[in-house]
N, CA, C and O atoms as a Maestro MAE file, in Angstrom:
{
 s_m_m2io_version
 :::
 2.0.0
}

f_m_ct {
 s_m_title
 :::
 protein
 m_atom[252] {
  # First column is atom index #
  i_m_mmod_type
  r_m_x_coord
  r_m_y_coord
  r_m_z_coord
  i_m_residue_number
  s_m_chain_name
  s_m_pdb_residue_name
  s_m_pdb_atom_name
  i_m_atomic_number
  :::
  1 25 86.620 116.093 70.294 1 A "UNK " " N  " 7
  2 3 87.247 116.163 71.599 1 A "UNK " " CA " 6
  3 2 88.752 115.955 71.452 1 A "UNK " " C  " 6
  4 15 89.127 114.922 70.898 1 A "UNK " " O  " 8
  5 25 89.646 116.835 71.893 2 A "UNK " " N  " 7
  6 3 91.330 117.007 72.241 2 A "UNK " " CA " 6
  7 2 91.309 115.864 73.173 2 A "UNK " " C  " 6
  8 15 90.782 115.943 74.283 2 A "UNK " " O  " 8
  9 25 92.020 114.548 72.614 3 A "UNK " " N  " 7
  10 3 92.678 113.436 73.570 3 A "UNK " " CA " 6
  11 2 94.077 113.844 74.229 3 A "UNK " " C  " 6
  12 15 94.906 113.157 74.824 3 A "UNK " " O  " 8
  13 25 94.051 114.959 73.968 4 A "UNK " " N  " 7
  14 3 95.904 115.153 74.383 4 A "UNK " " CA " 6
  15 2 95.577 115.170 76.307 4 A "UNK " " C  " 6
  16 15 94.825 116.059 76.705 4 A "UNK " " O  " 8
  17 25 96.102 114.292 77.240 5 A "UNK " " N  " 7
  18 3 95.774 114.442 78.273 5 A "UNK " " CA " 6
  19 2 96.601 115.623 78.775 5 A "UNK " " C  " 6
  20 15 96.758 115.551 79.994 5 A "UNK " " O  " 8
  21 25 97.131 116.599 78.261 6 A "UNK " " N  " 7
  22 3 97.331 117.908 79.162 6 A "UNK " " CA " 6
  23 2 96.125 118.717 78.635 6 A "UNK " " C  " 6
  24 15 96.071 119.893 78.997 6 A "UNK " " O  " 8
  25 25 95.584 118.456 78.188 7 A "UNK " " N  " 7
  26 3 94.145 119.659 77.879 7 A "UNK " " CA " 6
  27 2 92.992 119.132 78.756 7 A "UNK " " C  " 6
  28 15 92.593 117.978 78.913 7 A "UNK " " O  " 8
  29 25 92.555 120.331 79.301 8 A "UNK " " N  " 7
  30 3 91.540 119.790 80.841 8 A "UNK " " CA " 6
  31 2 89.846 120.188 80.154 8 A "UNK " " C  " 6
  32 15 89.270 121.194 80.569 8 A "UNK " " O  " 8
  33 25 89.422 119.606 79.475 9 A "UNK " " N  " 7
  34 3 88.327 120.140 79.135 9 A "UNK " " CA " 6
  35 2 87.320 119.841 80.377 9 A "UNK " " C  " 6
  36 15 86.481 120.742 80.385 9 A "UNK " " O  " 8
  37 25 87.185 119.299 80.991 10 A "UNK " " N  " 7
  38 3 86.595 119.083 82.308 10 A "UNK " " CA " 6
  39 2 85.727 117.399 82.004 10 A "UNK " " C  " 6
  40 15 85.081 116.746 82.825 10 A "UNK " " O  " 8
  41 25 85.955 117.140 80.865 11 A "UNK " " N  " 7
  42 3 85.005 115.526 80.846 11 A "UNK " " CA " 6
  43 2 85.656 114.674 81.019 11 A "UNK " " C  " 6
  44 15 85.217 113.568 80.705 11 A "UNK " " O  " 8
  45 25 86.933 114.774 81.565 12 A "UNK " " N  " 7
  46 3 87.879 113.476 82.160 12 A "UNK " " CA " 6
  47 2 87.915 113.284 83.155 12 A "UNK " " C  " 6
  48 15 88.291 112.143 83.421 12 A "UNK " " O  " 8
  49 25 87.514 114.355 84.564 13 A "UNK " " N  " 7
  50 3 87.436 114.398 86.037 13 A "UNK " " CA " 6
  51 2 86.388 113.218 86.306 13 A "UNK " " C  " 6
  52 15 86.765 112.278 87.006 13 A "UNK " " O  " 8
  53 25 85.183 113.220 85.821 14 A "UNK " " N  " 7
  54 3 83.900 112.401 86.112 14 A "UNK " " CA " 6
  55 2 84.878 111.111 85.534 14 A "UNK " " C  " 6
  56 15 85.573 110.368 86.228 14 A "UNK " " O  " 8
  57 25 84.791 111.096 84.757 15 A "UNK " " N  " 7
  58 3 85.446 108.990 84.197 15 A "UNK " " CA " 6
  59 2 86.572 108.592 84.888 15 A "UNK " " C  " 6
  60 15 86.674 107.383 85.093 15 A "UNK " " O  " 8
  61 25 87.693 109.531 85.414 16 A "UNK " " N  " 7
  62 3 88.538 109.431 86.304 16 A "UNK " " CA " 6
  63 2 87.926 108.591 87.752 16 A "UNK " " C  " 6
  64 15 87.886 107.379 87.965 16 A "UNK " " O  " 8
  65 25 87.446 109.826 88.689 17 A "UNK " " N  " 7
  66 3 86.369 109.466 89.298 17 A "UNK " " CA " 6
  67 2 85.690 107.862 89.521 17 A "UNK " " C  " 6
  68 15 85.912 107.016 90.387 17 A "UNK " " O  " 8
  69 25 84.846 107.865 88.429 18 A "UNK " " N  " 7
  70 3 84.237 106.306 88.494 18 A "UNK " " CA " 6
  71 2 85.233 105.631 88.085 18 A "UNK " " C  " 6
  72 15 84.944 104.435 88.136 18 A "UNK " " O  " 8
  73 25 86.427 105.831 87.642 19 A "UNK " " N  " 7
  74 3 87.448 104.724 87.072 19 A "UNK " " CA " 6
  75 2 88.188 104.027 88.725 19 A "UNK " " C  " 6
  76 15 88.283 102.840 89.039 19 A "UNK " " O  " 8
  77 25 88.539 105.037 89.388 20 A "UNK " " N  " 7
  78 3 88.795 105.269 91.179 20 A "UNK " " CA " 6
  79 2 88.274 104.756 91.699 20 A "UNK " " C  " 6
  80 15 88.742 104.095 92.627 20 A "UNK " " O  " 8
  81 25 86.658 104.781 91.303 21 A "UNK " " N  " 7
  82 3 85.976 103.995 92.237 21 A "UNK " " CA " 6
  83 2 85.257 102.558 92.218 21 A "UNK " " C  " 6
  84 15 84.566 101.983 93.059 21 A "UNK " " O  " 8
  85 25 85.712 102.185 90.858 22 A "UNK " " N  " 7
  86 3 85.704 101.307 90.633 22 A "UNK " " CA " 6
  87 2 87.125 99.984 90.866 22 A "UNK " " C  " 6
  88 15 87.006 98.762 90.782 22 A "UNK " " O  " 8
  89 25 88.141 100.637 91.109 23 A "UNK " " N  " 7
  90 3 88.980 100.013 91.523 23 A "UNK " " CA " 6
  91 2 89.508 99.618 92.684 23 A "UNK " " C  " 6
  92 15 90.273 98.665 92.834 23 A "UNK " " O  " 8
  93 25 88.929 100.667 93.877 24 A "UNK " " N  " 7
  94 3 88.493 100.909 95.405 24 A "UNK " " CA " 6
  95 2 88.840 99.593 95.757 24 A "UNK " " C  " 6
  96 15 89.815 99.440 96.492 24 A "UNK " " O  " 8
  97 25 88.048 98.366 95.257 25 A "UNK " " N  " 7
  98 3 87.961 97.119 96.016 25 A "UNK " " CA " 6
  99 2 89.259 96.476 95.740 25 A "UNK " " C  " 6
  100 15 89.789 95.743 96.574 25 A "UNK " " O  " 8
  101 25 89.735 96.707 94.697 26 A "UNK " " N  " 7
  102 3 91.339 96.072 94.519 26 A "UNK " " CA " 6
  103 2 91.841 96.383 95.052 26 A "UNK " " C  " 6
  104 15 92.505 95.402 95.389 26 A "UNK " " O  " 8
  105 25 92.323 97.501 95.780 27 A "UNK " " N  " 7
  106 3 93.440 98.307 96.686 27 A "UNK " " CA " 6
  107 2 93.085 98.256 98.453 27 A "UNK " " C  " 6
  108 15 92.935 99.235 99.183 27 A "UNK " " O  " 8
  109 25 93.019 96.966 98.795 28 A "UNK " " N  " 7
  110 3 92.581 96.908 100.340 28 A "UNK " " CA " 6
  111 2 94.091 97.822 101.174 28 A "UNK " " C  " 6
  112 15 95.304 97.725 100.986 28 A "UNK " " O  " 8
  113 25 93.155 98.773 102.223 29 A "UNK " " N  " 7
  114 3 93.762 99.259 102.890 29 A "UNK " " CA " 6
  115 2 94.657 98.109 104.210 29 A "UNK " " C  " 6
  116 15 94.076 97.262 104.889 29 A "UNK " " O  " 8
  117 25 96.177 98.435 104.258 30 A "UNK " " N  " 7
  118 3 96.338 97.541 105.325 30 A "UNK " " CA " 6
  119 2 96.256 97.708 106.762 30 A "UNK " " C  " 6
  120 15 96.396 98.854 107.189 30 A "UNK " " O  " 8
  121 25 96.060 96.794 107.555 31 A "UNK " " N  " 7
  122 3 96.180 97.172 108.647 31 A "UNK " " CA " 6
  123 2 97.003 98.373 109.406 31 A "UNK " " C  " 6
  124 15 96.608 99.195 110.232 31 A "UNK " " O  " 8
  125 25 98.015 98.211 108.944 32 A "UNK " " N  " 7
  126 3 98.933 99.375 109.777 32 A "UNK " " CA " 6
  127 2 99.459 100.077 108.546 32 A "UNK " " C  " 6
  128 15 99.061 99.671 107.454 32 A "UNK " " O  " 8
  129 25 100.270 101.040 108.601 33 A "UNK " " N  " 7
  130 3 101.374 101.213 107.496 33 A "UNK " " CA " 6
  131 2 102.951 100.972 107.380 33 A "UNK " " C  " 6
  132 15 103.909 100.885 108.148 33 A "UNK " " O  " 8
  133 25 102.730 100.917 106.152 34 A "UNK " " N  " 7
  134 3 103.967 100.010 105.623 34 A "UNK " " CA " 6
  135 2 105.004 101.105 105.362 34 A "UNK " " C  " 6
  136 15 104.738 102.245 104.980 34 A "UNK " " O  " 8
  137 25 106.625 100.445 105.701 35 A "UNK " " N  " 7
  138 3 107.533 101.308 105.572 35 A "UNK " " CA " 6
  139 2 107.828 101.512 104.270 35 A "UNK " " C  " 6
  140 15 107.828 100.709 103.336 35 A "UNK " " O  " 8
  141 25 108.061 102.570 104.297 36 A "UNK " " N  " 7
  142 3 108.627 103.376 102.814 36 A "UNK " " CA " 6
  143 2 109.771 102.234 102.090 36 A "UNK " " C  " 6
  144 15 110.548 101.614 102.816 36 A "UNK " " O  " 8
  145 25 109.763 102.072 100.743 37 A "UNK " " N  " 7
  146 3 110.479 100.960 99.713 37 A "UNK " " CA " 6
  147 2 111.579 102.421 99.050 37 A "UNK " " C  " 6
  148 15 111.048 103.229 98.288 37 A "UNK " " O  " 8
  149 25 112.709 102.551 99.351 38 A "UNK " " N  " 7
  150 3 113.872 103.237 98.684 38 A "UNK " " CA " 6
  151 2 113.398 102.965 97.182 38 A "UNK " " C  " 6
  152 15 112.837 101.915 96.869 38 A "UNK " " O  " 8
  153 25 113.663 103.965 96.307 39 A "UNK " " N  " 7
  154 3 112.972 104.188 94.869 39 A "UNK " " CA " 6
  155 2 114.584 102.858 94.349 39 A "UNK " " C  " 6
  156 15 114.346 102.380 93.240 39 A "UNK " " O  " 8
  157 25 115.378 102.547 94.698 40 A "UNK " " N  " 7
  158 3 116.744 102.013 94.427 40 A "UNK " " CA " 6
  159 2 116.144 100.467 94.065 40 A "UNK " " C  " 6
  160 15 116.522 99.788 93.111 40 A "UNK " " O  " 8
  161 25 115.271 100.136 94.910 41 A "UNK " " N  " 7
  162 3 114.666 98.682 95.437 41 A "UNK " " CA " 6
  163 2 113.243 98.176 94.472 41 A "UNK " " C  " 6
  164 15 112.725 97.060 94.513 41 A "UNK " " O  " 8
  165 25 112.779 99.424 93.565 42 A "UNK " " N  " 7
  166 3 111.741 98.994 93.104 42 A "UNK " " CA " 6
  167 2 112.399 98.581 91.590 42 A "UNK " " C  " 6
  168 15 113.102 99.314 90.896 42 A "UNK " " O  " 8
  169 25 111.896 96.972 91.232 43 A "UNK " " N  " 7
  170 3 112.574 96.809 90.305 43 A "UNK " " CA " 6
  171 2 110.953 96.056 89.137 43 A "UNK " " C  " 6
  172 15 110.102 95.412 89.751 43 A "UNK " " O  " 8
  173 25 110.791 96.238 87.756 44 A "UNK " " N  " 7
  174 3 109.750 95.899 86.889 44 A "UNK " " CA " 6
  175 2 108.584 97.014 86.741 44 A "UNK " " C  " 6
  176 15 107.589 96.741 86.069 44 A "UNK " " O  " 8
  177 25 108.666 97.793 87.134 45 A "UNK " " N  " 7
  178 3 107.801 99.080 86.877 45 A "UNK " " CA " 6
  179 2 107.679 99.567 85.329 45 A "UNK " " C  " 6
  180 15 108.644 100.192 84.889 45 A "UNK " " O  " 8
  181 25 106.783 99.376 84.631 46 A "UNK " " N  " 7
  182 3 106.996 100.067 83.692 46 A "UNK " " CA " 6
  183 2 105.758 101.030 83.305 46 A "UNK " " C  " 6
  184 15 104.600 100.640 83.450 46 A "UNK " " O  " 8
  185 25 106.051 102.216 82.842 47 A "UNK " " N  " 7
  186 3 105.350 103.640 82.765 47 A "UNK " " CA " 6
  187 2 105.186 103.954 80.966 47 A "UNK " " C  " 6
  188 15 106.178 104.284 80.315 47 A "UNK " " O  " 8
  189 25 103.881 103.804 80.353 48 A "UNK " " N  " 7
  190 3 104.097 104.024 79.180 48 A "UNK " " CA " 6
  191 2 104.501 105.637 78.958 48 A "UNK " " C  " 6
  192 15 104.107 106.572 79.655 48 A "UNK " " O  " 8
  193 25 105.330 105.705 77.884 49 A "UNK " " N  " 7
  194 3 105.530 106.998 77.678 49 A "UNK " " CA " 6
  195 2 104.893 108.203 77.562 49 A "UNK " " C  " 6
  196 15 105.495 109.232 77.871 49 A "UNK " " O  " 8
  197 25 103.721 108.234 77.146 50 A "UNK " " N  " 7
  198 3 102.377 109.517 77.398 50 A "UNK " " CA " 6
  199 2 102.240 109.495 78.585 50 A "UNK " " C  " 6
  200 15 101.692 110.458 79.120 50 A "UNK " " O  " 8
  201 25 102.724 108.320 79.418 51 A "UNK " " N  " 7
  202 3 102.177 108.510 81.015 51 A "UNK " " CA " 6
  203 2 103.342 109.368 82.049 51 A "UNK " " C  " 6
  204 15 103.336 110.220 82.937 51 A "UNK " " O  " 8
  205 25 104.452 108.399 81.167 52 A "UNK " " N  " 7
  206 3 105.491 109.892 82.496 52 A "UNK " " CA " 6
  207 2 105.924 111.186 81.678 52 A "UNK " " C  " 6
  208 15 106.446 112.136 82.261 52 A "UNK " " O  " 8
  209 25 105.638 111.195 80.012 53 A "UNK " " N  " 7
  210 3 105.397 112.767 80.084 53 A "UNK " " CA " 6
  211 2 104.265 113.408 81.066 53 A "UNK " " C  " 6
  212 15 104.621 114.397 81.707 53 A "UNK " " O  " 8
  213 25 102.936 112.935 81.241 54 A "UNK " " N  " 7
  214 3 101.812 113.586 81.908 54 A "UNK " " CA " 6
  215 2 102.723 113.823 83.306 54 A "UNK " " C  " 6
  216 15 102.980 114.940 83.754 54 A "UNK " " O  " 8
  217 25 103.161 112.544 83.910 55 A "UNK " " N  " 7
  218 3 103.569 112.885 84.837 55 A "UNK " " CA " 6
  219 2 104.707 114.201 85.459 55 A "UNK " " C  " 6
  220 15 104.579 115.175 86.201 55 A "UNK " " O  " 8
  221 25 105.572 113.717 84.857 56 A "UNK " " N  " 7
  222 3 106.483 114.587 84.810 56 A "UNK " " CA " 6
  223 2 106.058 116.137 84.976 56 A "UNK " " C  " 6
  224 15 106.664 116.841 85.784 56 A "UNK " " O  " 8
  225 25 105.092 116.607 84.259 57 A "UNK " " N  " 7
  226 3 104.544 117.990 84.397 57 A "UNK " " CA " 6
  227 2 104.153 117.971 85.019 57 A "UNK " " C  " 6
  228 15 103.751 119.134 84.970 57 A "UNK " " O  " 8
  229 25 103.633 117.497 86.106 58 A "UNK " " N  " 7
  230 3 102.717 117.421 87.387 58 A "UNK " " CA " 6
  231 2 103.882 118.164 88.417 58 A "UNK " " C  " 6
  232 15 104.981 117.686 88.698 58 A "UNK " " O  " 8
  233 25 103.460 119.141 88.775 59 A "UNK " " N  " 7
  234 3 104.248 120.025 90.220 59 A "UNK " " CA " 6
  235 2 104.554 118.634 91.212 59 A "UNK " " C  " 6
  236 15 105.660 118.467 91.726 59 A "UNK " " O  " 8
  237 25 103.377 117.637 91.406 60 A "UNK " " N  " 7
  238 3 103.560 116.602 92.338 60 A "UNK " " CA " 6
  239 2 104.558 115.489 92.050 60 A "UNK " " C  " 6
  240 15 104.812 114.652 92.916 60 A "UNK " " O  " 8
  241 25 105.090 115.467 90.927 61 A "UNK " " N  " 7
  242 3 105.993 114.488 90.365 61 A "UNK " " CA " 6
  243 2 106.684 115.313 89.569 61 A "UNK " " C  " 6
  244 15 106.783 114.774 88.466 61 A "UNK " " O  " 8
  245 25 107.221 116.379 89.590 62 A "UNK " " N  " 7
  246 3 108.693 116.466 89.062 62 A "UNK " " CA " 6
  247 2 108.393 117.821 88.273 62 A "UNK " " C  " 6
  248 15 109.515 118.189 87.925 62 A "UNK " " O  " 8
  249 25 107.752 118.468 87.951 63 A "UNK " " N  " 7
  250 3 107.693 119.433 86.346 63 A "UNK " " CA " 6
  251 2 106.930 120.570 87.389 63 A "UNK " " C  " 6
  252 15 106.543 121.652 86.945 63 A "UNK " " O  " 8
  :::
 }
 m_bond[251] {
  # First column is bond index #
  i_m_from
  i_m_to
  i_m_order
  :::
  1 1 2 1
  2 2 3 1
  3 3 4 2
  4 3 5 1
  5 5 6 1
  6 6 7 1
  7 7 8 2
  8 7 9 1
  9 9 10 1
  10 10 11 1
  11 11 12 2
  12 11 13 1
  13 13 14 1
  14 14 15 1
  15 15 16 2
  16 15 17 1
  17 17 18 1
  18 18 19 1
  19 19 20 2
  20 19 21 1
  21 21 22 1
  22 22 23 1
  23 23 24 2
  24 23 25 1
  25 25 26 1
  26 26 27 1
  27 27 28 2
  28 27 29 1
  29 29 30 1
  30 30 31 1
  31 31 32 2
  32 31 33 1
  33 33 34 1
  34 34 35 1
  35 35 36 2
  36 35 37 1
  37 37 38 1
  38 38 39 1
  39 39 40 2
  40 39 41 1
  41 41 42 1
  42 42 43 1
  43 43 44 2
  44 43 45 1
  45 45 46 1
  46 46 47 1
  47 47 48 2
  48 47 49 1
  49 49 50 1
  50 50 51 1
  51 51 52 2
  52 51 53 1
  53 53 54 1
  54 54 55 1
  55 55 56 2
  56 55 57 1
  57 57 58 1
  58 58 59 1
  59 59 60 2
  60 59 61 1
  61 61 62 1
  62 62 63 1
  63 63 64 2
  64 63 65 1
  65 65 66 1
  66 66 67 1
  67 67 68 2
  68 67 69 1
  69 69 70 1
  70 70 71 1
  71 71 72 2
  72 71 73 1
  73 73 74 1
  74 74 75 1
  75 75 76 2
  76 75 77 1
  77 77 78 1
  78 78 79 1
  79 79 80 2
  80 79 81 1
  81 81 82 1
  82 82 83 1
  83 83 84 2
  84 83 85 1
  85 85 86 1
  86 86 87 1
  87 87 88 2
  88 87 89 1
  89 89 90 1
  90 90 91 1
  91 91 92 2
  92 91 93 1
  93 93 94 1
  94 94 95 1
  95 95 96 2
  96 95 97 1
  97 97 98 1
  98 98 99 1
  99 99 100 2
  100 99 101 1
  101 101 102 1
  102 102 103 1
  103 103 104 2
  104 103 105 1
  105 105 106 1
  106 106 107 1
  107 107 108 2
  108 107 109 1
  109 109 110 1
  110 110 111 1
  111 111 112 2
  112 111 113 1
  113 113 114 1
  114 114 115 1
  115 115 116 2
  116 115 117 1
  117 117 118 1
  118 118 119 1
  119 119 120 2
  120 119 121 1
  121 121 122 1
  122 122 123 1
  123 123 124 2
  124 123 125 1
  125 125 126 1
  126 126 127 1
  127 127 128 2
  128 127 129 1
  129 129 130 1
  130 130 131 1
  131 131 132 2
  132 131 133 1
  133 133 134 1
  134 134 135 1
  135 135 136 2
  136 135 137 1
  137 137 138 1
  138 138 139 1
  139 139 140 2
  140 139 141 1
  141 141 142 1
  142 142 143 1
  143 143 144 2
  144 143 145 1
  145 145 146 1
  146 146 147 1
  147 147 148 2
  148 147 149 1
  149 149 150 1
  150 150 151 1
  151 151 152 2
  152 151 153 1
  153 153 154 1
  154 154 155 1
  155 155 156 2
  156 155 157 1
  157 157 158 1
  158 158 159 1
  159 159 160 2
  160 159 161 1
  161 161 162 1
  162 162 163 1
  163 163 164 2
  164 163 165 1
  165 165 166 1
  166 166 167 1
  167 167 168 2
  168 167 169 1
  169 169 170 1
  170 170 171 1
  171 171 172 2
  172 171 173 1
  173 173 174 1
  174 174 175 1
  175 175 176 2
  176 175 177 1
  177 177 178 1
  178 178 179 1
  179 179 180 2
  180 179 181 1
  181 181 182 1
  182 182 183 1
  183 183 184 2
  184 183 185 1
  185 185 186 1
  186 186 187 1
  187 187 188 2
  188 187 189 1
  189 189 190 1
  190 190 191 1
  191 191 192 2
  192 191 193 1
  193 193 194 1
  194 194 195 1
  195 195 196 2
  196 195 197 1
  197 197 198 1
  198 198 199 1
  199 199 200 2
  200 199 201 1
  201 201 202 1
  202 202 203 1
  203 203 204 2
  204 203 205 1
  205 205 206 1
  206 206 207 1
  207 207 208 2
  208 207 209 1
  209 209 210 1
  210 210 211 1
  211 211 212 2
  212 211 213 1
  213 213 214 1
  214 214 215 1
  215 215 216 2
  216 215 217 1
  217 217 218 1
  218 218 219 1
  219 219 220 2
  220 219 221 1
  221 221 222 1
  222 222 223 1
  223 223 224 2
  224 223 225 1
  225 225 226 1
  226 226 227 1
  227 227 228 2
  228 227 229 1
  229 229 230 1
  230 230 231 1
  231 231 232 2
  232 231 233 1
  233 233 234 1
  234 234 235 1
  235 235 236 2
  236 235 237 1
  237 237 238 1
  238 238 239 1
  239 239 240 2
  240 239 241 1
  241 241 242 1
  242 242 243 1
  243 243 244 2
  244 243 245 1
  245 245 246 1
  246 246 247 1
  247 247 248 2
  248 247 249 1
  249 249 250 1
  250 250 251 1
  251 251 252 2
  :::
 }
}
C-alpha cells in the first residue's frame, strides 16, 4: 500500500470516517456561534509538514 497521502486508493475514506467519528464527542457543538478569530490572532498552531503540504493542494486551502 502507497502511504503517500496524495494517492487516493479509496482505503483511507472508511478510517478517516471512523477516525471523525470517533472524535464527535470531543468537539461539543456551542450554543450559538462564535465570531470569526482574524488568522493575525491565532498564536501556537503547529502543522506538521506532510500536513500543510496535503493541505496546501487542497482547492479548499490554497493549491
Amino acid at each position: 500500500m502507497d502511504m503517500n497521502p496524495l494517492v487516493d486508493d479509496g482505503a483511507r475514506l472508511p478510517q478517516l470516517t471512523r477516525d471523525a467519528q470517533r472524535m464527535v464527542p470531543h468537539w461539543p457543538v456551542p450554543a450559538r456561534a462564535c465570531a470569526a478569530v482574524p488568522p493575525a490572532l491565532i498564536r501556537g498552531v503547529s502543522v506538521p509538514p506532510s500536513s500543510a503540504r496535503l493541505l496546501e493542494r487542497m482547492p479548499e486551502y490554497g493549491g
